[in-house]
C-alpha positions as CSV (number, residue, x, y, z in Angstrom):
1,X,0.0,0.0,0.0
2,X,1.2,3.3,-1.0
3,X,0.5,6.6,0.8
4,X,-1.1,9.6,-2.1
5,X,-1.0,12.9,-0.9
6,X,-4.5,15.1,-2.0
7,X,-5.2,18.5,-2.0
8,X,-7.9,20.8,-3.1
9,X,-6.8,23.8,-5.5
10,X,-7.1,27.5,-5.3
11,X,-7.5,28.3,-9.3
12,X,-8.2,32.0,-10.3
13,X,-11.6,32.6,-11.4
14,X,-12.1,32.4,-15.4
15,X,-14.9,35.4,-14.7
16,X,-12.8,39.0,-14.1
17,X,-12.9,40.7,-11.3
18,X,-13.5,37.6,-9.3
19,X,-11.6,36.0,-6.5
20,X,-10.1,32.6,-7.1
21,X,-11.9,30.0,-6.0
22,X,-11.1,26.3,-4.3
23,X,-11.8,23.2,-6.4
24,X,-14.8,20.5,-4.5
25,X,-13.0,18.1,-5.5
26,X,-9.2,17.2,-4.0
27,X,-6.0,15.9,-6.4
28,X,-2.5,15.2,-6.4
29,X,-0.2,17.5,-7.2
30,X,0.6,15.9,-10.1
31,X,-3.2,16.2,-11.3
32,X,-3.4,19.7,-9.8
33,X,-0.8,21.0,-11.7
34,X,-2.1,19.4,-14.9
35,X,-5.5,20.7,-14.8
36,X,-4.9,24.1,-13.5
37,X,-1.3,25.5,-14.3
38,X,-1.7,28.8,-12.0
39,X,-3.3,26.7,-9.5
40,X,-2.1,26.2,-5.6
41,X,-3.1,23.7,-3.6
42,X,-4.4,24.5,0.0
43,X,-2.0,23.0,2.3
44,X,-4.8,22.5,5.2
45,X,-7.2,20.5,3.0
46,X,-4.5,17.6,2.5
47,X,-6.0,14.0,2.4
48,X,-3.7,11.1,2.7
49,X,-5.7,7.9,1.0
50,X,-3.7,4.6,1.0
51,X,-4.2,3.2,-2.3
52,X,-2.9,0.0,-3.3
53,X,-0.1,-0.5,-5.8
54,X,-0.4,-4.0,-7.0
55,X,-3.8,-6.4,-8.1
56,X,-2.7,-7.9,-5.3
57,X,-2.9,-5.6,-2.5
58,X,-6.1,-4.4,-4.4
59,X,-7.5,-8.0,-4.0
60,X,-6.7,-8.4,-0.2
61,X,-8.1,-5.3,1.0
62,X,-11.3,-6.2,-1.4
63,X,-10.8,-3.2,-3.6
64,X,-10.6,-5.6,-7.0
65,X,-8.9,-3.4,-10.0
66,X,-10.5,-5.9,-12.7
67,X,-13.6,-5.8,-12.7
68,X,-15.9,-8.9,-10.9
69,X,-18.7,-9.1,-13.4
70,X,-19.6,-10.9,-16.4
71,X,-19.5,-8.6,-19.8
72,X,-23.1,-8.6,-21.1
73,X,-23.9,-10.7,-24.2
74,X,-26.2,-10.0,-26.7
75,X,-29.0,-13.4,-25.7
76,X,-29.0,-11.3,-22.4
77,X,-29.8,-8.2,-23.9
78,X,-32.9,-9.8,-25.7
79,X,-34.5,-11.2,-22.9
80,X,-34.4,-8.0,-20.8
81,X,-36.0,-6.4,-23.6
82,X,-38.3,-9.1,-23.6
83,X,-39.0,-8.4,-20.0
84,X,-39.5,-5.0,-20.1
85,X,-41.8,-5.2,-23.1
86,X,-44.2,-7.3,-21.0
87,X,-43.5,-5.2,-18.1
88,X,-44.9,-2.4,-20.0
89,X,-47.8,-4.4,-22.1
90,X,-48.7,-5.5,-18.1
91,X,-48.7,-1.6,-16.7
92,X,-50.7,-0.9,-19.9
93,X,-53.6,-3.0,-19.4
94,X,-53.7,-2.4,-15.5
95,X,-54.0,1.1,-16.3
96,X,-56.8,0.7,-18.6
97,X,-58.6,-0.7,-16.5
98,X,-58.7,1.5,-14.2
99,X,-62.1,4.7,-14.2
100,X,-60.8,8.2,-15.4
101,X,-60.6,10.3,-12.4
102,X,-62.7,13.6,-12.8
């Protein structure tokens, strides 16, 4: 497990005559410099997050980098939309036969 260092940025405002503002969202310096070149980060919003730096540490500490489910095929694609057609042919007829409301 590895230690990453984030910060949000102070970035000047894009509108003139406004004060720079702080990003809601926090980045590494690295990603902070990228995004916004005039950009500073706050030093008092750091947040350390320990990410893991191999599939392996990723697997122990049940934060899987591959994802865990199937890929979707086609034959499962039909049936849903066979599903959801009766779905809807069923909320259809329940709803006609239901009295107008005055």
């Amino acid at each position: 497990m590895k230690d990453v260092e984030f910060y949000a940025f102070r970035v000047p405002s894009e509108i003139k005559g406004r004060r720079p503002y702080l990003t809601r969202w926090k980045m590494t310096i690295k990603e902070g410099k990228a995004r916004f070149p005039d950009g500073v980060p706050e030093l008092n919003t750091l947040e350390v997050r320990r990410l893991p730096s191999t599939p392996e540490e990723a697997y122990e500490h049940g934060r899987s980098i591959s994802p865990s489910h199937k890929p979707v095929t086609s034959e499962a694609l039909q049936d849903y939309g066979q599903r959801l057609k009766q779905w809807q042919d069923d909320e259809r007829a329940a709803t006609a036969d239901r009295p107008e409301r005055a």
